[in-house]
C-alpha positions in Angstrom: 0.0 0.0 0.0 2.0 3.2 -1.3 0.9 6.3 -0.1 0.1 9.0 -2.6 2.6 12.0 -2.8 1.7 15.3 -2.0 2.0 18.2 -4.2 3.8 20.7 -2.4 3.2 23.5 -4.4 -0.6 22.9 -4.8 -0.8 22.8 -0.7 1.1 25.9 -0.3 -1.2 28.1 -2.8 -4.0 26.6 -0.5 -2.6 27.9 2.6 -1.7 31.4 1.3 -5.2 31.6 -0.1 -7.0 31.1 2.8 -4.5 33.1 4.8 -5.4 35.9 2.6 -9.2 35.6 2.9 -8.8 35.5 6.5 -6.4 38.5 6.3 -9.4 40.1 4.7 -11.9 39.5 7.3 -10.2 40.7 10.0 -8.3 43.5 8.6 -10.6 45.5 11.0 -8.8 45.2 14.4 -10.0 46.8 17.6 -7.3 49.3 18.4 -4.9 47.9 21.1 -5.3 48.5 24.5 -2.2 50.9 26.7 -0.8 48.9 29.6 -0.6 50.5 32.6 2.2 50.1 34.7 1.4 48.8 38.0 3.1 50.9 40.7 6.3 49.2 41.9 6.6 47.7 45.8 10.0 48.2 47.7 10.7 45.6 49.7 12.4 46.7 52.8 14.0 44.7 55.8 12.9 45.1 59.2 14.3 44.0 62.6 11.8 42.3 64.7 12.2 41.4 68.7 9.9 38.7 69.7 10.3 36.5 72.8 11.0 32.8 72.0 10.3 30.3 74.4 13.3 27.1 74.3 14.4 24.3 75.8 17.4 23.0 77.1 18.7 21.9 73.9 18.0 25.4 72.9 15.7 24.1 70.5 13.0 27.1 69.7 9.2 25.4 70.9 7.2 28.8 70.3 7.6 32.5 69.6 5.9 35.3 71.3 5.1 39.6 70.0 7.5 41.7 71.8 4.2 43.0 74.0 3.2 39.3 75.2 6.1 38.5 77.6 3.9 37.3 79.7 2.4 34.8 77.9 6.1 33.4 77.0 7.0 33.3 80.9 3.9 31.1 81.4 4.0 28.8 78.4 7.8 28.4 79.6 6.9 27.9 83.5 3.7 25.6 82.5 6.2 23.0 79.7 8.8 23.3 82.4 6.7 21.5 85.0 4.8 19.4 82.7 8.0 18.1 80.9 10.5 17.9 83.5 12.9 19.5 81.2 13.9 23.2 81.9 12.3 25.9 79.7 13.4 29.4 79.0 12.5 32.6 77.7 15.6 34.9 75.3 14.4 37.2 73.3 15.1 36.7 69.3 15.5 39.7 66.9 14.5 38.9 63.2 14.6 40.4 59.6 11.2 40.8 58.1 10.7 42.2 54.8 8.0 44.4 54.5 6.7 46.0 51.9 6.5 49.6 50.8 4.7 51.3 48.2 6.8 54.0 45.8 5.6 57.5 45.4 5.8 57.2 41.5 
């Protein structure tokens, strides 16, 4: 079972021709639309001091706002005595990148 040839030429003219009839039809193009630029964010880092509650192997269990010291003394006291293992409270400073809008 041979397979027929194809002409070449006679697909090309094909192709061109109903490129150009569709070239006709949508010669009338909406006119394109301007792209605004959306205004740029900086990103700026931040040092952060939050209170981190640890363990003896200095292993970091949870971390506390700067304002809620209290609540990392108690978490600390309340693991110590449940655990058996001494707990601790340090405070931890952190880079945070926060974002700030351009004036552009």
């Amino acid at each position: 079972m041979a397979r027929r040839t194809l002409d070449r030429k006679a697909l090309r003219q094909q192709t061109e021709a109903a490129e150009a009839l569709q070239g006709e039809t949508s010669s009338e193009k909406a006119p394109a639309r301007t792209r605004r630029s959306k205004p740029k964010v900086k990103k700026q880092t931040k040092l952060v001091a939050l209170w981190g509650v640890f363990n003896q192997a200095l292993v970091e269990v949870q971390t506390f706002d700067y304002s809620r010291r209290l609540d990392a003394e108690k978490l600390a006291k309340e693991l110590s005595d449940s655990k058996k293992v001494p707990h601790f409270v340090q405070l931890v400073k952190r880079q945070v990148e926060v974002e700030i809008p351009s004036e552009e």
